[in-house]
ZAMARGU-4260 file (C-alpha; in steps of 0.2 Angstrom, whole numbers, plus 5000, padded with zeros to 4 digits):
<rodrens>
0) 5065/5013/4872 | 5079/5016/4886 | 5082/5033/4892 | 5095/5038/4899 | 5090/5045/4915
5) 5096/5039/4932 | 5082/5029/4942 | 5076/5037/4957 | 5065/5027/4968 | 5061/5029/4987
10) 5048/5015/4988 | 5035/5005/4980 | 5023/4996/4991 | 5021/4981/4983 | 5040/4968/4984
15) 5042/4952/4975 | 5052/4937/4980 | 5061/4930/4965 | 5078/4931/4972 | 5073/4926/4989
20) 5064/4943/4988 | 5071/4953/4972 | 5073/4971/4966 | 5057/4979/4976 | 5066/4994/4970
25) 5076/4997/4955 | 5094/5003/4961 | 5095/5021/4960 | 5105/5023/4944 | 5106/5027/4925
30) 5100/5016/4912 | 5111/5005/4903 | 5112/5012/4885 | 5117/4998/4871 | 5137/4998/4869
35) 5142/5007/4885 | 5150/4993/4893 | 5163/4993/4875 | 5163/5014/4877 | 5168/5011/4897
40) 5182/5003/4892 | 5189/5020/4888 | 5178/5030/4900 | 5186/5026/4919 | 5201/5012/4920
45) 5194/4997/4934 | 5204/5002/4949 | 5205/5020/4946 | 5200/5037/4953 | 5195/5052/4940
50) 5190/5067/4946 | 5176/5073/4936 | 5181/5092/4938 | 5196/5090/4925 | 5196/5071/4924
55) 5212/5068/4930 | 5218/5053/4937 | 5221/5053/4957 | 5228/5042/4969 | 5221/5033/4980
60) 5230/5045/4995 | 5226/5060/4986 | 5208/5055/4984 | 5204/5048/5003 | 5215/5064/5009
65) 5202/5076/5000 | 5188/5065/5007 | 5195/5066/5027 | 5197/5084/5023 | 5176/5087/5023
70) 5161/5088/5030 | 5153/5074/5023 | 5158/5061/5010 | 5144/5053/5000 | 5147/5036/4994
75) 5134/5029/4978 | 5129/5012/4973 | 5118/5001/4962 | 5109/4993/4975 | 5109/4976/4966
80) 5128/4976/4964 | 5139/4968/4977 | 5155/4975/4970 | 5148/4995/4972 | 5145/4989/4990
85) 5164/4981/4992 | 5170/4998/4986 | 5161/5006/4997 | 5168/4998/5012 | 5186/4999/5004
90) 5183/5018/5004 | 5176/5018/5024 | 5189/5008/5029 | 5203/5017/5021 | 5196/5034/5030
95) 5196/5028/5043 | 5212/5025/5045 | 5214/5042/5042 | 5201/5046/5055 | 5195/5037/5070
100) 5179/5050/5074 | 5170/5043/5058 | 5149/5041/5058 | 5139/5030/5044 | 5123/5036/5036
105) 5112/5025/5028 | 5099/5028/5016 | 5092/5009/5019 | 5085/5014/5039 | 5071/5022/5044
110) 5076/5035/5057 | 5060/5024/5069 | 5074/5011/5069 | 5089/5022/5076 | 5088/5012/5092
115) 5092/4995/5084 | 5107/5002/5075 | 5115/5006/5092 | 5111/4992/5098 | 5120/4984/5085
120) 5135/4996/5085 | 5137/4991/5106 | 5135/4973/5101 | 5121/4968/5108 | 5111/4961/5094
125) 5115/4944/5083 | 5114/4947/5064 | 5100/4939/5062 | 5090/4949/5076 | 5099/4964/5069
130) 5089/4961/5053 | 5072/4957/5063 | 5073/4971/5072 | 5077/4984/5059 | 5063/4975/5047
135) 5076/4975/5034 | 5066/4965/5022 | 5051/4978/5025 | 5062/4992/5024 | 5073/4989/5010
140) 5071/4972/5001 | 5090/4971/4993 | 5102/4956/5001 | 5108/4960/5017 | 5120/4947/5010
145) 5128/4965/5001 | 5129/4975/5016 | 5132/4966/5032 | 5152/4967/5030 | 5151/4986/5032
150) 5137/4984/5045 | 5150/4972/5054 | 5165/4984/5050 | 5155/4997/5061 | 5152/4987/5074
155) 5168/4980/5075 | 5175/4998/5078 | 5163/5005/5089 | 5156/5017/5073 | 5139/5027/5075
160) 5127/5021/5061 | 5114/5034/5058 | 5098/5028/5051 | 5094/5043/5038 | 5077/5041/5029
165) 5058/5039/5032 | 5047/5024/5034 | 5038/5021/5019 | 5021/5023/5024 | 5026/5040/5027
170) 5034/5042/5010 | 5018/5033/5003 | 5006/5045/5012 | 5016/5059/5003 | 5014/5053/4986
175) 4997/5051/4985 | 4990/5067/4998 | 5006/5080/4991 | 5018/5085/5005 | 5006/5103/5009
180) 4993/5089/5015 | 5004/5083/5029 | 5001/5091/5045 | 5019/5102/5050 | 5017/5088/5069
185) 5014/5072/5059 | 5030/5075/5047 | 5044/5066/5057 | 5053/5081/5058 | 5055/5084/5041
190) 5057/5103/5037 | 5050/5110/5021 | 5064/5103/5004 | 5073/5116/4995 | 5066/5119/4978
195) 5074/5107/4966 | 5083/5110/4950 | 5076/5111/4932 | 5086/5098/4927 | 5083/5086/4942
200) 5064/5088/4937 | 5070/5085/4919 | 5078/5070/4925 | 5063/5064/4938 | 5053/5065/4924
205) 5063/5054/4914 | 5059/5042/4928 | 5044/5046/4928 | 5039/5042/4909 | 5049/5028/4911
210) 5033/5020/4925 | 5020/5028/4920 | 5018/5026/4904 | 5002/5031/4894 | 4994/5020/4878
215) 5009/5025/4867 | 5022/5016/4877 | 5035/5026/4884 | 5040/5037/4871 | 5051/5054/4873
220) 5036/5064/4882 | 5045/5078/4892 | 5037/5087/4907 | 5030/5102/4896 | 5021/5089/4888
225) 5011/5080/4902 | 4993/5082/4902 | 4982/5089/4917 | 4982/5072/4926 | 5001/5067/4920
230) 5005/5084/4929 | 5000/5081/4944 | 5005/5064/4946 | 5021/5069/4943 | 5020/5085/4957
235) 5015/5068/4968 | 5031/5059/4963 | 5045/5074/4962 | 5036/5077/4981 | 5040/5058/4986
240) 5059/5059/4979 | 5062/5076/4987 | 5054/5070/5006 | 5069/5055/5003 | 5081/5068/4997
245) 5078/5081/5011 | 5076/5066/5026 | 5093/5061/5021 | 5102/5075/5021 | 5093/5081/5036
250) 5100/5064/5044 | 5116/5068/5040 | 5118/5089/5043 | 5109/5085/5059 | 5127/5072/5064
255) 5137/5086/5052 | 5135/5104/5061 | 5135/5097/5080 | 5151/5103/5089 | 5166/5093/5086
260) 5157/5084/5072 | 5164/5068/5063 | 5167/5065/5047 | 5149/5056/5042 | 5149/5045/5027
265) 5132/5043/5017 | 5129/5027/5010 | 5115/5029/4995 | 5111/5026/4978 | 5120/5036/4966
270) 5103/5043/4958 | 5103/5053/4976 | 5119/5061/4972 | 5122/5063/4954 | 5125/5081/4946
275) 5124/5088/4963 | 5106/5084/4965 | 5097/5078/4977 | 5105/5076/4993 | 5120/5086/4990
280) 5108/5098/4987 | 5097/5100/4999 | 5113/5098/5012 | 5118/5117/5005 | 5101/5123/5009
285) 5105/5118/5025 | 5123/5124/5028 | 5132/5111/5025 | 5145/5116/5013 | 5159/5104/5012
290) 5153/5088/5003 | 5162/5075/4992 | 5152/5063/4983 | 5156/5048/4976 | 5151/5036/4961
295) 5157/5020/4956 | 5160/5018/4936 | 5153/5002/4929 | 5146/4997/4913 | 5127/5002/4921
300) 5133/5021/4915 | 5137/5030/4900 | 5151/5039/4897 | 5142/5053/4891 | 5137/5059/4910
305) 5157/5058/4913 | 5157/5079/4914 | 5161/5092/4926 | 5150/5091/4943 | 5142/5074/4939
310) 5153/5069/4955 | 5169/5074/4964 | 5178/5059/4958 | 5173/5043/4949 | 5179/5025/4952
315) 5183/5012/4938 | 5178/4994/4943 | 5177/4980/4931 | 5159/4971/4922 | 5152/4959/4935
320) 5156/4945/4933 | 5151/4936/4950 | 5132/4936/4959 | 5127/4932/4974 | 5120/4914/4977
325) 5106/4908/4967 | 5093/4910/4979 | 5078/4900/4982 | 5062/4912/4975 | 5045/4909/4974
330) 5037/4919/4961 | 5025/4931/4970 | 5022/4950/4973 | 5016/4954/4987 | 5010/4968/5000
335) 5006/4968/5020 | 4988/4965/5023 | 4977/4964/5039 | 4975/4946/5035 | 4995/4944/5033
340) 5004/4944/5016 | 4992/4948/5000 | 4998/4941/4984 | 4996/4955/4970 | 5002/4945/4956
345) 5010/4927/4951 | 5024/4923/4941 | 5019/4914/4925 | 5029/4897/4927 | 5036/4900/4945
350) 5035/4887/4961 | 5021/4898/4966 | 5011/4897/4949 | 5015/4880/4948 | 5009/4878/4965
355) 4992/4885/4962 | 4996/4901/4974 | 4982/4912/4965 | 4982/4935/4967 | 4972/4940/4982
360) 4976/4923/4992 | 4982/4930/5007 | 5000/4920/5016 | 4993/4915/5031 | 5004/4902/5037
365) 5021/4895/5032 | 5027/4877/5037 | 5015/4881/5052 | 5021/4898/5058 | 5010/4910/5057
370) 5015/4925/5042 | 5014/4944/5051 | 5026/4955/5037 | 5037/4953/5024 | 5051/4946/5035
375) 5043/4931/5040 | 5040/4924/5021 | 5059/4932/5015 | 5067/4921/5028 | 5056/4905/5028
380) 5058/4904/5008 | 5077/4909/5008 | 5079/4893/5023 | 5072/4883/5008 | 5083/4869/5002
385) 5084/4864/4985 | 5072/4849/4981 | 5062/4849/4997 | 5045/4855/5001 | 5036/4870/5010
390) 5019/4868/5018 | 5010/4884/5018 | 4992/4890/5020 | 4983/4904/5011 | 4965/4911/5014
395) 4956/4912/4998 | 4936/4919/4998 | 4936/4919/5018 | 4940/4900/5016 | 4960/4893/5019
400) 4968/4882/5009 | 4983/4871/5012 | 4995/4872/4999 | 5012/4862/4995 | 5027/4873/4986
405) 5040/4861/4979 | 5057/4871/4977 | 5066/4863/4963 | 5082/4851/4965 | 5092/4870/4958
410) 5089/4886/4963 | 5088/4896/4950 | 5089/4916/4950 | 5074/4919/4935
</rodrens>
């Protein structure tokens, strides 16, 4: 059973490559409800703005107007969706035009990488060391394919990119010790998160029914009805969303409140944004009033959120009906390791499975290169061309094996 709650995922340690490396993290965003992409065709027309306040109907000028006019603008997105990340850029690059002293803030960064980002924004890195060096496939996992044209639109015109969040060891660390563990000096500068909503809990706990599930199934359980143990792993997980929450808009009121401030731009998932929780939230705890958020309409929503406060203004766009590339994949989750890349599961029927890659074999070695993260295997499978082989060597039992993945004469995304 589907509820409808918006996703709201910082991190899982464990990423699988399906789609060269596919959805490590669900996009932060509601569950699709049967029949909502026939009830959108009413709900927001593709194309247009609707401000959610008294759903009326802007223009384009009256909308990015508004949005020049603030503090801050965030901007949502299903992270999977390439059109979400289209309109993003279409909204950044109509503001700019408007103004020039414009800063991006991205939830996909570690602030540990901020040095990479201006590297990049001065043109001094390819694209392909830009990725390596941010550790974009450890970081984020999603296809850099989807945001490299408003990565080049920054550097193109000399735009600040702030990187906003945490790495996720830290945001691991919190979820299973609870935030009053960390040491104040071992926080990254993280100040204490202002206490969230009822319904953002309500919502979080949604979430968190939804992936951890007890030996019912998923049911309707609500947070008054967690037992001892659900209760505090849910404490543990409300503690992990509000570190990404608060790390974010601490990113961006950091940029935000300086003298002669730009006008920053956050790019996140919607599920950070929706119903004023999350980041706008905790960016009014710290004194940062003027904030416009953003969502864009697809048929992933339900119209039945369309009310007053879910967002400033919505935008219509149209089903998808275009994906990125089929991608070669193959078939494995995994998670760093001292020994390199530890397979935590194989995917029945896959080029891995079928290649006799077993869990706990440990990636040591890919057509001869040595395997040290995450970034090493994304980028030798996704060099794959269809039909041809990849050499690679595991350790199994203290013992390595040499093993021989045959990529199929079609990609194809499972």
């Amino acid at each position: 059973m589907r509820m409808n709650y918006p996703k709201i995922y910082g991190s899982r340690r464990i990423v699988c490559l399906l789609f060269a490396l596919c959805g490590l993290m669900s996009a932060a965003s509601g569950f699709a409800a049967p029949g909502v992409m026939q009830a959108n065709k009413q709900c927001v027309a593709p194309g247009t703005w609707m401000r959610m306040q008294d759903r009326r109907v802007l223009t384009n000028e009256e909308v990015l107007k508004y949005f020049s006019q603030q503090q801050v603008v965030l901007l949502g997105e299903h992270h999977d969706n390439p059109d979400h990340h289209r309109w993003q850029l279409q909204v950044i690059a109509g503001l700019y035009a408007l103004r020039q002293d414009l800063a991006l803030g991205f939830e996909m960064f570690p602030r540990q990488v901020q040095p990479v980002l201006d590297k990049w924004v001065a043109g001094e890195l390819s694209e392909a060391e830009f990725l390596k060096q941010s550790n974009w496939y450890g970081n984020w996992a999603f296809d850099p394919a989807f945001y490299l044209p408003i990565f080049n639109f920054a550097r193109m015109n000399h735009i600040p990119m702030i990187a906003l969040n945490v790495n996720r060891s830290f945001f691991n660390e919190v979820q299973q010790k609870g935030w009053a563990a960390i040491p104040k000096d071992q926080r990254q500068g993280i100040t204490d998160p202002a206490v969230p909503q009822r319904a953002y809990l309500e919502m979080l706990a949604g979430s968190f029914v939804q992936h951890h599930p007890g030996p019912q199934g998923h049911g309707e359980k609500n947070m008054n009805e967690f037992s001892p143990e659900e209760k505090k792993g849910f404490k543990r997980f409300v503690e992990g969303q509000q570190l990404w929450d608060r790390a974010m808009a601490q990113g961006i009121a950091d940029a935000a409140l300086r003298d002669k401030a730009p006008l920053i731009v956050g790019v996140m998932g919607s599920g950070h944004m929706m119903n004023g929780f999350g980041v706008p939230h905790q960016l009014a705890a710290l004194g940062v009033a003027n904030v416009a958020t953003s969502v864009p309409w697809d048929e992933q929503l339900s119209c039945e959120d369309l009310v007053p406060g879910f967002a400033y203004t919505v935008f219509g766009l149209p089903p998808l009906t275009t994906s990125a590339e089929a991608r070669p994949h193959l078939g494995v989750y995994l998670e760093q390791a001292a020994k390199g890349m530890k397979v935590v599961k194989v995917v029945a029927h896959s080029i891995a499975d079928d290649s006799g890659i077993a869990i706990g074999d440990h990636l040591v070695e890919l057509a001869g290169t040595p395997v040290k993260n995450m970034s090493d295997v994304v980028v030798a499978v996704q060099n794959m061309v269809p039909g041809t082989w990849l050499p690679l060597t595991v350790e199994r039992n203290d013992k390595r094996i040499d093993i021989v993945a045959k990529f199929p004469t079609k990609a194809v995304v499972p």
